[in-house]
RODO-2510 file (C-alpha; in nm, 4 decimals, decimal comma):
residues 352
     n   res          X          Y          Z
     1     x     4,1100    16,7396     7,8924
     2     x     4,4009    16,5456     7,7687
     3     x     4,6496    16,7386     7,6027
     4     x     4,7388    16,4991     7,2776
     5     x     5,0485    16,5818     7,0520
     6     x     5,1439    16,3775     6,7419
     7     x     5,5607    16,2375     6,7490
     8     x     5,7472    16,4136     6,5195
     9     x     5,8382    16,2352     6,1755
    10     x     6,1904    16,1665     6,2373
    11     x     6,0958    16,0271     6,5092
    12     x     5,8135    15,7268     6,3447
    13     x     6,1946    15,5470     6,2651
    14     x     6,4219    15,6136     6,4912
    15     x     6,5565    15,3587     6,7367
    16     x     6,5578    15,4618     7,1454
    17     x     6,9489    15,3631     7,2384
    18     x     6,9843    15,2786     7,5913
    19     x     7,2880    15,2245     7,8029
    20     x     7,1941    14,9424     8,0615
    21     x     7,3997    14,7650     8,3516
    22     x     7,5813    14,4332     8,2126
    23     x     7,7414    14,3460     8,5496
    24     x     7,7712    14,4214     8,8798
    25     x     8,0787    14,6304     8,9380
    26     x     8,2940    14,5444     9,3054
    27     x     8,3850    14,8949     9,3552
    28     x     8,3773    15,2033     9,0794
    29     x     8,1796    15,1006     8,7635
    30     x     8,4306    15,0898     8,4438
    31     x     8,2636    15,1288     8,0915
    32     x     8,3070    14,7199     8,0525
    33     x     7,9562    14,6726     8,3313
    34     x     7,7558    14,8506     8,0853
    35     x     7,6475    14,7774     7,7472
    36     x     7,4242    15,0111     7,4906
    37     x     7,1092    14,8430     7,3173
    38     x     6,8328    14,9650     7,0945
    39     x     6,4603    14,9073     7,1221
    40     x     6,2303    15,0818     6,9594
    41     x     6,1098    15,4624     7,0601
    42     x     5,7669    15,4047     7,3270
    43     x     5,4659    15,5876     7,2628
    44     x     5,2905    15,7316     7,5570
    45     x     4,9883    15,5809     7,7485
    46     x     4,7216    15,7593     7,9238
    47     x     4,8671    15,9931     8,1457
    48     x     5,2172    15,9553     8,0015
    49     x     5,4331    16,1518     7,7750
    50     x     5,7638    16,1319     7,5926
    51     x     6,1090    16,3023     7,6567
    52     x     6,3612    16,3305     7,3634
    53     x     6,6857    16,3760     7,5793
    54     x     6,9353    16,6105     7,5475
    55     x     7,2006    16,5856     7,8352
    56     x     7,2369    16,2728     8,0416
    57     x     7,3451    16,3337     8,4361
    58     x     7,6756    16,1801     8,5417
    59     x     7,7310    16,1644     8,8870
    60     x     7,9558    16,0195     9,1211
    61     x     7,6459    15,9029     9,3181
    62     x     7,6176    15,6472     9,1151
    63     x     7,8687    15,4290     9,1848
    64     x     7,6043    15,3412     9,4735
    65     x     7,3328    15,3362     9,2696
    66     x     7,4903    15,0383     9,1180
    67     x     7,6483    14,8808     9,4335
    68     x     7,4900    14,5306     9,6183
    69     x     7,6470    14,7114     9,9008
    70     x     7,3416    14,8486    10,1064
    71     x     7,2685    15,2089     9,9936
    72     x     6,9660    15,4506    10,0361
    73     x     6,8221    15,3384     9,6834
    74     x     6,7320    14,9959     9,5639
    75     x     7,0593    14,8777     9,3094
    76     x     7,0073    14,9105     8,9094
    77     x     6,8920    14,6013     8,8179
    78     x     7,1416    14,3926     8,5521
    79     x     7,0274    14,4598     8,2397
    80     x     6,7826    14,7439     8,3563
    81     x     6,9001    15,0939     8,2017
    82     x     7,1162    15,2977     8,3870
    83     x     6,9223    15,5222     8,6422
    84     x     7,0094    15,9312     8,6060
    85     x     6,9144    16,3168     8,5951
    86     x     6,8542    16,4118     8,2131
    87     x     6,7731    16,6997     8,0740
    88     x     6,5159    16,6756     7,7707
    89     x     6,2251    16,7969     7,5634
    90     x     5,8845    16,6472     7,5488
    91     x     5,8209    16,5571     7,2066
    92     x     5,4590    16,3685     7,2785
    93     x     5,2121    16,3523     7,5286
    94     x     4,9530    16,2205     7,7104
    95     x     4,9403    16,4643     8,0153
    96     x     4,7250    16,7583     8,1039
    97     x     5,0105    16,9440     8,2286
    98     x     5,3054    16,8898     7,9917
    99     x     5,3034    16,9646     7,6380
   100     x     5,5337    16,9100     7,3224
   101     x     5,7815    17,1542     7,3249
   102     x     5,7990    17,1742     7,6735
   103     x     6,1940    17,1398     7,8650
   104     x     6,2098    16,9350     8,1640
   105     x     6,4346    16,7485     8,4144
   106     x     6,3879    16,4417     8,5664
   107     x     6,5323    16,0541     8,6147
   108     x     6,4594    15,9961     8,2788
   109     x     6,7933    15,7710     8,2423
   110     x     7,0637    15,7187     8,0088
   111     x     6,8689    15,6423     7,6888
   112     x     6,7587    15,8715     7,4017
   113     x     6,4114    15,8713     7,4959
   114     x     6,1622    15,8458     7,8475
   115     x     5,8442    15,7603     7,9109
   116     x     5,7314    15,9484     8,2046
   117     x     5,4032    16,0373     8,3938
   118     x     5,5068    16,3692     8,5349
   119     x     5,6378    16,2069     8,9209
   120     x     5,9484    16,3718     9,0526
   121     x     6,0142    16,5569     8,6665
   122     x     6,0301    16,9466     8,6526
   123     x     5,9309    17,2166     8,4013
   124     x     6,2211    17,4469     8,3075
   125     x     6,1487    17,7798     8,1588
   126     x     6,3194    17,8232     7,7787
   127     x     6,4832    18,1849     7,8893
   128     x     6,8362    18,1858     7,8081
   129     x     6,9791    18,0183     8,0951
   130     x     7,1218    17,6664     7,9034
   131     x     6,9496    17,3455     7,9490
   132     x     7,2640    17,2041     8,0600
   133     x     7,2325    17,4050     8,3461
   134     x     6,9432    17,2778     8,5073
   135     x     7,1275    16,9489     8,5400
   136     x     7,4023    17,1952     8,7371
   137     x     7,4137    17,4855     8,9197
   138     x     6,9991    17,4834     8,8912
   139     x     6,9895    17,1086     8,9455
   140     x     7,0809    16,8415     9,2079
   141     x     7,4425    16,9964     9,2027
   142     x     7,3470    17,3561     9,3130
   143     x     7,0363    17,2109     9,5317
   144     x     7,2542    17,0342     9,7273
   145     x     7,4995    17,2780     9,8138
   146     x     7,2336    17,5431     9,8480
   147     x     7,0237    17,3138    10,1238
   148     x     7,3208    17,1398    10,2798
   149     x     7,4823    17,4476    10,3608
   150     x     7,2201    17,6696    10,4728
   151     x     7,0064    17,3741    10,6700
   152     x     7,3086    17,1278    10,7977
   153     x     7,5821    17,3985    10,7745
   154     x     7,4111    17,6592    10,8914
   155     x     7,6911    17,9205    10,8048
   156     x     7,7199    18,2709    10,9642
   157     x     7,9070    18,6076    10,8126
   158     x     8,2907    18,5696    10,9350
   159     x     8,3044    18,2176    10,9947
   160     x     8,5701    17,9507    10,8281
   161     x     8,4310    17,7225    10,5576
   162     x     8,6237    17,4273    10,4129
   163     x     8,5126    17,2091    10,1305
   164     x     8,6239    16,9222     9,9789
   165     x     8,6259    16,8568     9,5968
   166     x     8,5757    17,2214     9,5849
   167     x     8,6359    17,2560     9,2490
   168     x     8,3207    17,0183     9,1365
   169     x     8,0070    17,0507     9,0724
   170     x     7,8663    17,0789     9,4201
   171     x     8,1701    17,1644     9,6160
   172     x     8,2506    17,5241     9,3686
   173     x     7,8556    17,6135     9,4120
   174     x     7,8963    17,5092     9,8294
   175     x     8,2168    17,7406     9,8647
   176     x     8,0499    18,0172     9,6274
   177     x     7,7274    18,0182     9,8522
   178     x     7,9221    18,0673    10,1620
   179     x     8,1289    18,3536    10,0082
   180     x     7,7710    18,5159     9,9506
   181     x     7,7145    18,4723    10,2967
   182     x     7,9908    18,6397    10,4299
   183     x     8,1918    18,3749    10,5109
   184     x     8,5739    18,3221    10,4957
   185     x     8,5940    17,9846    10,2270
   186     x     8,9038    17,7085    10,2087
   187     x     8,8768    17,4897     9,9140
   188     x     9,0226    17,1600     9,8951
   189     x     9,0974    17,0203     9,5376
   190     x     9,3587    16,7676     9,3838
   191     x     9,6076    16,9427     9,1625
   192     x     9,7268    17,2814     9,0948
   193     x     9,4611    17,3430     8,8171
   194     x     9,1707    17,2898     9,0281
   195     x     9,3045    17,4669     9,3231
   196     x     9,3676    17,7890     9,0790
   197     x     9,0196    17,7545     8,9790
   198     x     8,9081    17,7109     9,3045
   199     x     9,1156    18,1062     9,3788
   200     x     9,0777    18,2266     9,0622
   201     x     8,6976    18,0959     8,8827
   202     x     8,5094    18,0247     9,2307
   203     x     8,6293    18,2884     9,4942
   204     x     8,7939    18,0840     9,7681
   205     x     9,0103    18,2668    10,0028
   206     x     9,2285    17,9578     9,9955
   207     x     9,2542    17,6564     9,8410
   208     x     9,4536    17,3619     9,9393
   209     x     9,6033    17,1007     9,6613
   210     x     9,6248    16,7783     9,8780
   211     x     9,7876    16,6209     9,6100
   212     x    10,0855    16,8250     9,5959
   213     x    10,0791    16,9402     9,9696
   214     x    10,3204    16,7206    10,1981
   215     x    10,1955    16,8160    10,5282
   216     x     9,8185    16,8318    10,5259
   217     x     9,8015    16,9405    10,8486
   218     x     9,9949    17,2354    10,8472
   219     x     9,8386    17,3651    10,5616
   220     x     9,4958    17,3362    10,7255
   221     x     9,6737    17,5013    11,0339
   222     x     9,7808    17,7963    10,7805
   223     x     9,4783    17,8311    10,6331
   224     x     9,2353    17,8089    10,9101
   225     x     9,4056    18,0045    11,1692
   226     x     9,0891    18,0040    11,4237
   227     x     9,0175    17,6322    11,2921
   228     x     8,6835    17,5048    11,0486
   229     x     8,3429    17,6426    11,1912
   230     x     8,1803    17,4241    10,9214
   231     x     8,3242    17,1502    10,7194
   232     x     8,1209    17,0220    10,3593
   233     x     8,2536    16,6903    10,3065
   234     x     8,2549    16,5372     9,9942
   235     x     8,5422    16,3045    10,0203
   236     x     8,5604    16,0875    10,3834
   237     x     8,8652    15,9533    10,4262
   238     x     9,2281    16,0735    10,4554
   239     x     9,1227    16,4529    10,4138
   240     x     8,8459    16,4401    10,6401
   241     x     9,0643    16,2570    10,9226
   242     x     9,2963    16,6150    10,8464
   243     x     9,0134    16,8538    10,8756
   244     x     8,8562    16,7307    11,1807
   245     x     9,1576    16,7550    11,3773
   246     x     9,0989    17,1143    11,3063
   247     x     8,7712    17,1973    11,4357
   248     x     8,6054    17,4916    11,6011
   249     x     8,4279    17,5290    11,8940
   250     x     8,0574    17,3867    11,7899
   251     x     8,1541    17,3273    11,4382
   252     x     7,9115    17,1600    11,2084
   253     x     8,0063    16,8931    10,9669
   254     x     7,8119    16,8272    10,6180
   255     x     7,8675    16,4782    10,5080
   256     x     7,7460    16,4942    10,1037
   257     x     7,9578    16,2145     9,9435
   258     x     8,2604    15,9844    10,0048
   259     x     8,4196    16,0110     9,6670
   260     x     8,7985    15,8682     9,8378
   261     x     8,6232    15,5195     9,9595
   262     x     8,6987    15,2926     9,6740
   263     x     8,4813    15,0208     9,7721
   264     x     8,2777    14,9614    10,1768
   265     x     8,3210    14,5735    10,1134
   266     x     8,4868    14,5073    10,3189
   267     x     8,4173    14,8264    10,5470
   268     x     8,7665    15,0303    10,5812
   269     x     8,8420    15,1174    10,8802
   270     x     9,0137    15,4262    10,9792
   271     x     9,0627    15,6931    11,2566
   272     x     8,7940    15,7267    11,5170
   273     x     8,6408    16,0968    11,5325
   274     x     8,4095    16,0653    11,8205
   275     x     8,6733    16,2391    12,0400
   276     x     8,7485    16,5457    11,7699
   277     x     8,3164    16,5752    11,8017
   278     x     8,2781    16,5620    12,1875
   279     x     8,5864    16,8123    12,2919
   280     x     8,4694    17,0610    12,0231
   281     x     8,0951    17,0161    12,0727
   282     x     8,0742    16,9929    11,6921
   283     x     7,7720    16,8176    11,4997
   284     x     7,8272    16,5782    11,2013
   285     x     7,5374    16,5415    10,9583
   286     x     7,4463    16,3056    10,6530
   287     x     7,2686    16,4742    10,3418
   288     x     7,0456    16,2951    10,0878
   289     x     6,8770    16,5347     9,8251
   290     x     6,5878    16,3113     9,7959
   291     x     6,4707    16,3869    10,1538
   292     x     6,4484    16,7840    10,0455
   293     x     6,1807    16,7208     9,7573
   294     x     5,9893    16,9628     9,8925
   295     x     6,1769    17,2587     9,9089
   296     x     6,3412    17,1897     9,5592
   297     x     6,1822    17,5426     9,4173
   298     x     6,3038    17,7313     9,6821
   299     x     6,6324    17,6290     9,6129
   300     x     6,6279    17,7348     9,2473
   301     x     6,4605    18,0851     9,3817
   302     x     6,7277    18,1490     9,5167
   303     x     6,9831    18,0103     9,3005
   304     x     6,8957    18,1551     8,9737
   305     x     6,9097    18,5286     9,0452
   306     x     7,2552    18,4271     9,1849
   307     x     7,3612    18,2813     8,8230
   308     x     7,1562    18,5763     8,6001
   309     x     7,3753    18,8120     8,7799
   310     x     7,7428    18,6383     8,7455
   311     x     7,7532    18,5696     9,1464
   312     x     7,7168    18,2369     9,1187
   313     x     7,9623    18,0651     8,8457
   314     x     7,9758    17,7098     8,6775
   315     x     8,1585    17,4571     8,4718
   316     x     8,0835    17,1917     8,2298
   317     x     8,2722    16,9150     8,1383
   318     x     8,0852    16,8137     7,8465
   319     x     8,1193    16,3985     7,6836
   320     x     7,9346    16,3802     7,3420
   321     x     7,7022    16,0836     7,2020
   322     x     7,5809    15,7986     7,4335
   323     x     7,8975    15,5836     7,3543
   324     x     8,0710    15,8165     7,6108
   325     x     7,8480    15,7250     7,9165
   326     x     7,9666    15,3669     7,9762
   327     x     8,3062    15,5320     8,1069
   328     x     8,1896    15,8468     8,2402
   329     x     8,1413    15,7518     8,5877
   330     x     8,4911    15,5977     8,6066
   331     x     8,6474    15,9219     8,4623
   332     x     8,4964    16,0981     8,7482
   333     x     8,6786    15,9043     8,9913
   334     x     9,0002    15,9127     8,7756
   335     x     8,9638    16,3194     8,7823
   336     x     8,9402    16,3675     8,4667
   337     x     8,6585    16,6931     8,4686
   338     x     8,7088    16,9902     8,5614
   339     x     8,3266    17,0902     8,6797
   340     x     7,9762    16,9276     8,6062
   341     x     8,0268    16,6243     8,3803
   342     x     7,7533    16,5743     8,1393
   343     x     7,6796    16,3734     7,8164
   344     x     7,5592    16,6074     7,5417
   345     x     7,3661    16,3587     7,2768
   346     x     7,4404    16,3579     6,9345
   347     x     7,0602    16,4604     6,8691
   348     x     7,1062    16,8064     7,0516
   349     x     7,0080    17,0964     6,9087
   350     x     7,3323    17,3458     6,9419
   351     x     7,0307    17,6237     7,0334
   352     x     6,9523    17,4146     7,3732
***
């Protein structure tokens, strides 16, 4: 039986503003290749139902999401909205298994409201933890360093961990999971506020500014003492050239993002590695969270105990109203937050 809600009255008149893709950017998208419009709020179809938003996903992943350059997903269209995580509340619908009042998470976009049939979009219980946070350290931030580590990382009690961007979103829950583990942790951040929050907030034995650090090398020397048993990447570049000239015996390498590559047309070139991975026997590995659909709730099994209990800590760097998403992806690459950039809507409830 079809489970059949009526929209809420404030809703009958309000307008759905979306933030869609004016041009393709060559490089990191600036707020100029995006525009916000305003269509009218859909009603569901059969099957369908209808989240009211309430935090819209910025991630640095998307400056590929909106690249010509080949990537694992097919490009934003131009003038199609702008593909992300969201956080919301299902105000209508259509759909045996989601009702009104219900708090999900899916790739609803950056808009004020989604259609959705249910694909890929998950319930989230209403029991204290913040919405926010299932965008976060119980979303695709905390999934990915939960699976990367434990499946490509493959960690083990005493051994040296170093992570890059280890004051983000994904790189502070990486180098807190491998704490848990037993595991000596190196954090590598840009600045001396991110590398104190990397000691201080997140737990890192160590934390490296390479910003403000003139030899790279030796600090990696100083740090690492019996050299990097497994490396999370989520840089490439000039600090992964440093850390893999520092490599133990059978190390394993993560590769989750490439944040320091400004553009890959032309493709830079750079140092070759293969040398650094055949004398030390190490492994290097690509990540994709979309190829670990199915283990999603295992992830957040494990995570969530982790953040109930204080083990497992998390930041926010919290934009407000829609008209901040057109430069949000650009501030990421600027530096600008300090832990999980969201955009809080100017229709959330404070309660959420």
């Amino acid at each position: 039986m079809e489970n059949t809600t009526v929209s809420a009255p404030e809703e009958a008149n309000a307008s759905n503003r979306q933030v869609v893709l004016a041009s393709r950017p060559d490089g990191i998208p600036q707020a100029q290749h995006f525009r916000i419009v305003e269509s009218a709020v859909p009603r569901p179809g059969p099957g369908q139902f209808l989240v009211r938003n309430r935090f819209l996903g910025v991630e640095p992943a998307m400056r590929g999401w909106v690249s010509a350059v080949a990537n694992y997903a097919e490009p934003v269209a131009i003038d199609a909205v702008m593909r992300s995580f969201a956080a919301g509340e299902v105000t209508e619908s259509n759909h045996p298994e989601f009702a009104a009042g219900d708090l999900v998470v899916g790739m609803f976009g950056w808009q004020d409201y989604a259609l959705s049939d249910g694909s890929g979009v998950r319930k989230v219980a209403d029991d204290g933890i913040p919405l926010s946070a299932h965008l976060g350290v119980l979303g695709m931030n905390g999934i990915t360093a939960y699976l990367a580590l434990l499946d490509i990382g493959q960690p083990k009690a005493g051994e040296t961990v170093v992570v890059s961007t280890a004051a983000g979103a994904v790189g502070s829950c990486a180098g807190q999971i491998a704490k848990l583990l037993g595991c000596r942790t190196v954090g590598i951040a840009g600045g001396p506020q991110k590398t104190a929050l990397c000691t201080d907030e997140f737990g890192y034995d160590a934390a490296i500014d390479y910003k403000g650090t003139p030899d790279l090398d030796a600090a990696l020397e100083h740090a690492c003492p019996d050299g990097v048993d497994v490396y999370f990447d989520n840089t490439a570049g000039a600090i992964s050239d440093a850390v893999m000239r520092h490599l133990a015996i059978r190390a394993r390498i993560i590769v989750c993002g490439t944040a320091s590559i400004s553009s890959w047309a032309p493709w830079p070139s750079g140092p070759r590695i293969e040398r650094h991975l055949l004398v030390r026997r190490a492994r290097m590995q690509g990540f994709l969270l979309f190829d670990y659909a199915d283990r999603f709730d295992e992830a957040i099994a494990q995570l969530t105990p982790w953040v109930r209990a204080g083990k497992l800590r998390y930041r926010e760097d919290v934009l407000h109203g829609i008209e901040a998403a057109p430069d949000a992806i650009a501030g990421l690459y600027r530096g600008e937050n300090l832990g999980r950039r969201l955009v809080r809507l100017a229709s959330c409830s404070s309660s959420i």
